[in-house]
N, C-alpha and C positions, 0 to 999 in steps of 0.2 A: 504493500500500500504506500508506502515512505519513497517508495522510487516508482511506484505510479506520479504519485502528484510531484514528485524532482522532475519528470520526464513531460509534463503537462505544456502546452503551449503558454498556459497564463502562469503559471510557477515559473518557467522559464525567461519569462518575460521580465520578470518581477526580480530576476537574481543575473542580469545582466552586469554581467562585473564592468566597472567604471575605466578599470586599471588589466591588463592580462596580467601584469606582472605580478601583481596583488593576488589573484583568483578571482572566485565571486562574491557577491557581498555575502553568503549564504556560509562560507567557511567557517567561522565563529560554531554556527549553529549545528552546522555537521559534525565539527571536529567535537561540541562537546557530545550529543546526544547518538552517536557514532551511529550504529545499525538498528537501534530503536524504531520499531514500528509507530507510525503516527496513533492507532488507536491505543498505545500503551504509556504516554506522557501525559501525567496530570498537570492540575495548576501547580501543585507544590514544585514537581519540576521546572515548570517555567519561574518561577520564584526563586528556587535555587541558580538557574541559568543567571537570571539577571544578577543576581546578587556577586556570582564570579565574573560575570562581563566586566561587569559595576571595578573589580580591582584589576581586570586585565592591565596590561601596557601594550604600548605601540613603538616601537623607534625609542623606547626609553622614557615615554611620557604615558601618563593612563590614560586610558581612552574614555573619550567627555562621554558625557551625559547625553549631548544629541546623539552619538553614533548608538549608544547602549537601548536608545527612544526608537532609531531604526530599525536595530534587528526585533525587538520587540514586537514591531508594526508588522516586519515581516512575518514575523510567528503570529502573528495576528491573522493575516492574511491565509497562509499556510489551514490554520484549521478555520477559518470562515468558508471556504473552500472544500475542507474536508468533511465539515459536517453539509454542506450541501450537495457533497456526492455521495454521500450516506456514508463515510468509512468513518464516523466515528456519529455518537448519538448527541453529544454532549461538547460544546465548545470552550475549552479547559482558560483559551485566553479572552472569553469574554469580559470579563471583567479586571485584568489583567492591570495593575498598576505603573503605569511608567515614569521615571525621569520626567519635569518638568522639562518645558522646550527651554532651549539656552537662548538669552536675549544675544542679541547681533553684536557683535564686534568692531565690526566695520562702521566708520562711519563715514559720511560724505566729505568730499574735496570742495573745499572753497575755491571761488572762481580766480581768486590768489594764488593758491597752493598748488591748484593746477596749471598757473600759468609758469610759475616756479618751475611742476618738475615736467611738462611736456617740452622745455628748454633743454631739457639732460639725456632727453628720449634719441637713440639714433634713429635713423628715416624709416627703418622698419616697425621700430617698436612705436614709433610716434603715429604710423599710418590705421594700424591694429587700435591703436588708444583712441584716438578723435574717433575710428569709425564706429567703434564699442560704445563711446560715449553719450554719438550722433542718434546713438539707435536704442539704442538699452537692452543691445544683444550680450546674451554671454560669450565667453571664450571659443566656448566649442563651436556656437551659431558664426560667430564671426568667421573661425578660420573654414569651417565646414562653407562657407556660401560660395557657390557655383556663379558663372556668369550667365547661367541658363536662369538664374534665379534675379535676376537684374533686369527692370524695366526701365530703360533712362527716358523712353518713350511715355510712356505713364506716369512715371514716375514715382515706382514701389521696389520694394525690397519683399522678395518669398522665402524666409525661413524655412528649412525642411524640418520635420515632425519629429527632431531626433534628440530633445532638450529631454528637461523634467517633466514637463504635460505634456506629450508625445503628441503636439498638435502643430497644424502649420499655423505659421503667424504672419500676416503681409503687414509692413511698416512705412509710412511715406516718408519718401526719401528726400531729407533736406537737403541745406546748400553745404554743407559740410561734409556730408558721405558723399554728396554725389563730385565735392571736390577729390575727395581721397577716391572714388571709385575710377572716376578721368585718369589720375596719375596710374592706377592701377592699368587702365587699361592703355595709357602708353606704353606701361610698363610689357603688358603682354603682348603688344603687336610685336615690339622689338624681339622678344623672346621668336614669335611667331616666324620672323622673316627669318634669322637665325634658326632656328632649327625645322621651319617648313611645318610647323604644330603650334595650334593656340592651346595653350595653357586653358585646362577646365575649372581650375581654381581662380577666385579672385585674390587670394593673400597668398605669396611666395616668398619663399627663402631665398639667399641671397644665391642662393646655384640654383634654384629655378625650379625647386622643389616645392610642395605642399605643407602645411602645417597639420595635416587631418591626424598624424598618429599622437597619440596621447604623452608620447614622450617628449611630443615636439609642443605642444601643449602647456607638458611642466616646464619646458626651457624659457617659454616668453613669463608665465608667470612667475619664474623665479628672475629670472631678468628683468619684468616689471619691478620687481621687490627689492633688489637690491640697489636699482636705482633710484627709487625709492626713500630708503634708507637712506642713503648717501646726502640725496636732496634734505633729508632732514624732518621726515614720514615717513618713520618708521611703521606705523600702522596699514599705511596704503598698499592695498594689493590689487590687483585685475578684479579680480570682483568688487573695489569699491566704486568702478566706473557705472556698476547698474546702479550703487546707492546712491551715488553723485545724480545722475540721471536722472532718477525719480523726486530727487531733493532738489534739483533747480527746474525741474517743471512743479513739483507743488509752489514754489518760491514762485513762478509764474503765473500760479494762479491754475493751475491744469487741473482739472478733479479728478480724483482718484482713481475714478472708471477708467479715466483716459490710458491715465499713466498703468493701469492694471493691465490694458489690451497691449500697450508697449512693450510690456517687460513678458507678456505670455504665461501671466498668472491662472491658472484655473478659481480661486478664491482669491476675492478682495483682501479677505483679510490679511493675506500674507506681504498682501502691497503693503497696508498699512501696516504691518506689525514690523515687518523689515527693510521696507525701503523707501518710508516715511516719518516724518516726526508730528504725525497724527496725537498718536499718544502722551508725547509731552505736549503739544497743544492742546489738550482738553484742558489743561489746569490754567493757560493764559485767560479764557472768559471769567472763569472763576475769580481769580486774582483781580483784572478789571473792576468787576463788580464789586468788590472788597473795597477798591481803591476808591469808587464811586461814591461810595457812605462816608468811607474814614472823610475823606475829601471834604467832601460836602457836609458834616459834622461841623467838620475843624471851622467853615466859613461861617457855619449860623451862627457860632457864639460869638456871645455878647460882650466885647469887654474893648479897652481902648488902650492902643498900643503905648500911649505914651501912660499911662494910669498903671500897664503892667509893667514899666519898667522898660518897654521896649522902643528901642529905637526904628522910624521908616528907613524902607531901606537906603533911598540915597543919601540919607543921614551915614550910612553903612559903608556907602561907596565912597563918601568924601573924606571919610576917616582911612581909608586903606589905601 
């Protein structure tokens, strides 16, 4: 039953490792619960799972709390599935306790701090950054876009369905990508007349290669990072170009819908919990209103500044 649902197209789907190098994200789960049949793992078992993930290490560091919320989801998933194919009566992680989610890290680049470090960026890593920024694609969407996916005519960008919501996303194409796209595409006629083949990718290596494999992936984001660092943001990494994103179209005034269809959220809320500051604005009306009263308190009373002892101000001014 256990390698019925391993072997399932939607089990399968669901355990699509990020990394080869890594394996799947399912490893953790197998490696503890090795040849156990799905109908023979109660909750206690899952309780006990979590609780050694909970001290696992990674690379030398423990591994957080959202990855421990992952696999969980996944064993989630795993017997929500199993009891609707009948192999089990009883769904052990229905009620299943997890890890609070981890607040974001990342926060947005000032329109300063970016102009700081896209000075530091060489012509490749600056091209990948504006157009990432331009659009509120990730990494992957960025280096993954095809020039079959490029309307210069319409003027839209087609994401392929190959993110976190496995959905396609069309984005309209401002003056900013569609500058970097232009350079891109000088870039590839030259490529083309040179070797008698247009380039299918739109973002190349400096030897005329793709960025699609995942190692070539970690090398810009670590490249982004260290230059980064250097600049004096320490914080900033490639992915803080979506929170940037979202954080100067709210600062525009874009409502959240908007910026949700941008970035290829399935739920709003993940706009707003992650790559807005939604939630520290609910407390500015509050406070406002606060200020409204004290304020307007302070003015109604009755008393006379020179009677309290107080001097007016340009009294104030002539003295200083």
């Amino acid at each position: 039953e256990y390698g019925d649902l391993r072997q399932s197209d939607y089990y399968r789907q669901r355990l699509r490792p990020a990394n080869p190098a890594r394996g799947t994200a399912a490893g953790p789960i197998r490696r503890h619960f090795g040849e156990r049949f799905v109908r023979e793992i109660t909750a206690a078992d899952l309780d006990a799972y979590r609780r050694t993930r909970s001290g696992d290490t990674y690379q030398g560091k423990q591994v957080s709390a959202g990855t421990v919320r992952k696999d969980l989801t996944l064993l989630g998933t795993v017997f929500r599935m199993a009891k609707r194919w009948g192999v089990v009566q009883v769904n052990p992680a229905a009620d299943m306790e997890k890890p609070k989610e981890p607040e974001p890290q990342a926060r947005p680049l000032t329109a300063e701090e970016w102009a700081v470090l896209q000075d530091q960026f060489p012509p490749w890593i600056r091209s990948l950054s504006v157009f990432a920024l331009s659009t509120g694609a990730r990494l992957k969407e960025v280096t993954g876009l095809r020039w079959a996916d490029v309307d210069f005519r319409g003027g839209f960008l087609y994401f392929s369905p190959e993110g976190k919501t496995a959905r396609s996303k069309r984005v309209k194409m401002g003056a900013a990508a569609r500058g970097i796209l232009e350079e891109q595409d000088r870039r590839r006629r030259e490529i083309g007349r040179a070797t008698a083949t247009l380039p299918e990718y739109v973002f190349l290596r400096e030897n005329g290669g793709d960025f699609t494999a995942p190692r070539d992936r970690n090398r810009i984001s670590q490249r982004f990072a260290a230059i980064a660092r250097n600049a004096g943001f320490p914080w900033a990494t490639f992915k803080a170009l979506r929170t940037t994103a979202a954080s100067w179209a709210e600062e525009e005034g874009v409502a959240v819908g908007e910026t949700q269809r941008l970035l290829g959220h399935a739920d709003v809320r993940t706009t707003q919990r992650f790559y807005t500051r939604t939630q520290a604005d609910r407390t500015a009306g509050a406070v406002a209103a606060l200020d409204r009263r004290l304020l307007n308190s302070d003015t109604k009373r009755t008393h006379t500044p020179e009677a309290a002892g107080e001097l007016p101000v340009a009294a104030l001014d002539g003295a200083c």
